[in-house]
VOPAGU-2260 file (C-alpha; in pm, 1 decimal, decimal comma):
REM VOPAGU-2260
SITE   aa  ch    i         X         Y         Z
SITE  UNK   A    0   15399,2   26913,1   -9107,5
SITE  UNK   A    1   15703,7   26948,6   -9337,1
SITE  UNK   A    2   15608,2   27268,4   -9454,4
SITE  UNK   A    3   15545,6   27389,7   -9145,8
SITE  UNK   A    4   15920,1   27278,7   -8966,2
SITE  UNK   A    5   16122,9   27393,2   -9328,3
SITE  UNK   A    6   15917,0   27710,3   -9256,0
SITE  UNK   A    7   15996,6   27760,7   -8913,1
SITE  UNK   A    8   16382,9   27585,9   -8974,3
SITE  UNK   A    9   16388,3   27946,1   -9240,1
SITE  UNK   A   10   16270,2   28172,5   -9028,2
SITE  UNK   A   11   16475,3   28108,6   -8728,9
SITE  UNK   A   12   16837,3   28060,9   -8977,3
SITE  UNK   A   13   16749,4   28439,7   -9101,1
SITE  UNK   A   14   16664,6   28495,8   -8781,0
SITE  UNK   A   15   17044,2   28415,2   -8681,9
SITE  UNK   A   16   17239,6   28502,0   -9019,1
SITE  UNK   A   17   17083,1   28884,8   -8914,0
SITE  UNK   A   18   17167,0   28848,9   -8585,6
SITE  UNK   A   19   17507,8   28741,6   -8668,9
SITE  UNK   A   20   17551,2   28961,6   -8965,7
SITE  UNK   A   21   17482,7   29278,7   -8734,9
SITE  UNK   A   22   17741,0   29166,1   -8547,7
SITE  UNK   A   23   17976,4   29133,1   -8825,3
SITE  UNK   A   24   17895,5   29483,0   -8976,6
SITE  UNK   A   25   17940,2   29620,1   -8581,3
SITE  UNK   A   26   18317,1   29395,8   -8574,7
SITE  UNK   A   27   18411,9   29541,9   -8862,8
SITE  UNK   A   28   18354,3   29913,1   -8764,8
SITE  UNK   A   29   18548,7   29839,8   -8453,4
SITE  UNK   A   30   18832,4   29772,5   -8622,6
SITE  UNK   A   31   19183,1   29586,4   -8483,0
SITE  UNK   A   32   18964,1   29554,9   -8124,6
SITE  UNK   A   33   18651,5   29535,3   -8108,6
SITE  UNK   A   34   18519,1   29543,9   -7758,7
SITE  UNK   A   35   18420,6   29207,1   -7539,6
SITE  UNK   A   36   18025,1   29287,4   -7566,1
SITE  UNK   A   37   17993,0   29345,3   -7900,9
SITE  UNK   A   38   18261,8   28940,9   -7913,1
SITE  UNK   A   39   18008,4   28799,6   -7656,9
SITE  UNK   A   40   17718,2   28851,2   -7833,5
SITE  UNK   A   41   17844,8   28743,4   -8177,6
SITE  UNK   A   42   17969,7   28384,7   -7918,9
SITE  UNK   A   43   17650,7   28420,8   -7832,2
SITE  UNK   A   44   17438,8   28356,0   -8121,5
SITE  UNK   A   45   17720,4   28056,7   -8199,0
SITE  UNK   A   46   17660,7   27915,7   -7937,3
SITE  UNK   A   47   17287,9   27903,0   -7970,2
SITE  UNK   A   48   17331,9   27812,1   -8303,9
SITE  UNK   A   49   17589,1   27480,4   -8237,1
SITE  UNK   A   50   17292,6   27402,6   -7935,5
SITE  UNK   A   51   17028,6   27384,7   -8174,8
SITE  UNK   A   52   17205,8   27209,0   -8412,3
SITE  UNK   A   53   17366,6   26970,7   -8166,3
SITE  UNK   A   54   17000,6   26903,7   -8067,5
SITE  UNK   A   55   16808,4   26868,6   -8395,5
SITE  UNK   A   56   17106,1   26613,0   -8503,4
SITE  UNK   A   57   17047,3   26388,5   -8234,2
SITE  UNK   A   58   16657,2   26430,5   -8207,7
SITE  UNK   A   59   16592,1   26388,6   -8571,9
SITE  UNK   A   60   16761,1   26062,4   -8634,6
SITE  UNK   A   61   16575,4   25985,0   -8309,7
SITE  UNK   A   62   16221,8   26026,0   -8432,0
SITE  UNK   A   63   16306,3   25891,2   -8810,0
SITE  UNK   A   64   16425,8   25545,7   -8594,6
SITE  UNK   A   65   16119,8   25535,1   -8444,3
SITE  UNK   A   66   15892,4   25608,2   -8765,8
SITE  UNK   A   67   16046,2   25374,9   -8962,9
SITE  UNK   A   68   16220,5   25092,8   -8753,0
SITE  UNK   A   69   16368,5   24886,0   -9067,6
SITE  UNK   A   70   16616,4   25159,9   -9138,2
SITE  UNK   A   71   16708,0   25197,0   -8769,8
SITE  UNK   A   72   16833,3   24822,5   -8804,4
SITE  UNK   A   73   17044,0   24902,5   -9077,8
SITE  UNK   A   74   17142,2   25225,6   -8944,5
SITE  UNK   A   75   17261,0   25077,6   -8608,3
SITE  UNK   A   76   17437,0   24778,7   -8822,4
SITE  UNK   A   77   17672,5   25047,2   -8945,4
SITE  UNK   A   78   17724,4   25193,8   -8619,6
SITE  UNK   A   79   17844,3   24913,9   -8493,0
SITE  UNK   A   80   18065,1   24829,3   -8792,5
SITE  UNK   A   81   18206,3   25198,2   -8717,4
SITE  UNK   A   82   18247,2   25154,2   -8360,6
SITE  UNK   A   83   18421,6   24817,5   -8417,6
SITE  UNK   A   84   18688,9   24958,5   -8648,6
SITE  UNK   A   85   18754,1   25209,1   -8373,6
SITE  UNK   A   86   18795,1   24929,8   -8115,7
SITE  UNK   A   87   19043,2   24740,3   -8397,3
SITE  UNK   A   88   19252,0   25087,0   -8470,6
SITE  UNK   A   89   19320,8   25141,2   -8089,8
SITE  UNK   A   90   19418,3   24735,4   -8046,4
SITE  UNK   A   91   19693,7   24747,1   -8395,1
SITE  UNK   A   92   19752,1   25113,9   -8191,0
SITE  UNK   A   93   20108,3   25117,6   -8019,0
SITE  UNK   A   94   20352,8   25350,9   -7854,5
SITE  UNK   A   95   20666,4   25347,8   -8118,5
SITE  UNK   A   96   20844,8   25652,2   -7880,5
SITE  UNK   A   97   21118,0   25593,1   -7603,5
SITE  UNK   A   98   21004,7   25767,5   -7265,6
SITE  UNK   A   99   21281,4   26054,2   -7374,8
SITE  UNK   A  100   21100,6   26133,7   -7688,7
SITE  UNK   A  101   20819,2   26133,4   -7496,2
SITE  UNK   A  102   20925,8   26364,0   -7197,3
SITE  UNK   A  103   21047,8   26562,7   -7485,5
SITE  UNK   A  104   20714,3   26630,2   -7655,0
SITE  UNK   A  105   20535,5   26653,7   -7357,7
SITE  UNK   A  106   20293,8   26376,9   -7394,0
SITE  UNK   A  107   20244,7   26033,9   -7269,1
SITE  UNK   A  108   20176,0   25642,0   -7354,9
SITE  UNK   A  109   19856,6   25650,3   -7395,3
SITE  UNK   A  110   19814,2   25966,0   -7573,1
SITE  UNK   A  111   20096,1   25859,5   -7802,8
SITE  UNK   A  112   19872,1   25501,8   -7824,7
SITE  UNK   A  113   19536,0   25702,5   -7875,1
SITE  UNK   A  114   19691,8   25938,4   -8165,9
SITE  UNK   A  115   19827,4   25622,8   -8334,5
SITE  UNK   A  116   19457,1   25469,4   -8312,2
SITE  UNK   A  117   19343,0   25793,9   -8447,2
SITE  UNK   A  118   19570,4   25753,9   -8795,8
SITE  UNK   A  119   19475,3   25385,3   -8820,2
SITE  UNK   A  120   19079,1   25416,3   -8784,7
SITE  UNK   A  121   19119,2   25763,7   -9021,9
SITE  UNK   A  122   19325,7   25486,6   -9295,0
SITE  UNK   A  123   19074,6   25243,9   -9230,7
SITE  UNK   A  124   18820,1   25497,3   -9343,5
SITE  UNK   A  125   18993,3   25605,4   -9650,9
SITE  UNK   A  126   19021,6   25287,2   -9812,7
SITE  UNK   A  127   18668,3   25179,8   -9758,8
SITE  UNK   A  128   18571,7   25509,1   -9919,8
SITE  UNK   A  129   18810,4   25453,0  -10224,5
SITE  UNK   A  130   18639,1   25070,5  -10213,8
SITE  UNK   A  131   18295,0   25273,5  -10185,0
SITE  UNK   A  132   18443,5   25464,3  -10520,7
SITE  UNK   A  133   18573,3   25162,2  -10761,7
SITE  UNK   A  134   18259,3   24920,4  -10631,0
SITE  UNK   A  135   18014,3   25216,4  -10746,1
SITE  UNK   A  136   18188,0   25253,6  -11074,4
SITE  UNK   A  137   18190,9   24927,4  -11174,5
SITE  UNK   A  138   17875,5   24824,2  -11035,7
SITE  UNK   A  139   17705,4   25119,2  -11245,0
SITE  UNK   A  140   17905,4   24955,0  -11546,7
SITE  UNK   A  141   17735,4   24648,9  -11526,4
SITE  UNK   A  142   17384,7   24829,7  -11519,1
């Protein structure tokens, strides 16, 4: 069954990469502008592309959760640990502009508020990844 998806996973990516490559190569002889059929079928096979990726990423982790339930547990344990830094960025989130600065950028409260969440959760991220880093390197000291 492996075989037979990495087989079929190979085909259809060559499938694509010519698809896309033909494309290129017709781009390219175009020159400054190329015209909006040869663009909307090079979209084209992006877009199919992103869909099938898009779906294999959520149906793959699907059927692994199902085969093999233990690692689901875990796997959900860390979504909620990610979801719940999310929820703890947007509450230390605040609006540090005055309603001029504001009108002046364009923008509003809550963007302002969701932006600042945004830089908290991507900190909070960061450091556990450099804790990740320096737990890993001493941990494989002691082993």
């Amino acid at each position: 069954m492996d075989n037979l998806l990495k087989n079929i996973f190979k085909g259809v990516s060559i499938v694509l990469m010519s698809i896309a490559a033909i494309y290129q190569i017709v781009v390219l002889t175009q020159g400054n502008s190329p015209s909006e059929s040869v663009l909307d079928g090079y979209f084209w096979v992006a877009y199919i592309a992103f869909g099938m990726a898009a779906f294999f990423a959520i149906l793959f982790p699907i059927i692994q959760a199902v085969s093999n339930p233990k690692d689901a547990v875990k796997s959900l344990i860390g979504l909620v640990v990610v979801v719940a830094l999310g929820f703890v960025a947007y509450a230390l989130a605040d609006n540090t502009f005055t309603s001029i600065q504001l009108e002046k950028m364009e923008t509003t409260i809550q963007t302002s508020r969701s932006v600042g969440a945004a830089l908290i959760y991507t900190y909070f991220i960061f450091a556990l990844a450099v804790l990740a880093v320096i737990y890993a390197s001493i941990s494989s000291i002691f082993k």
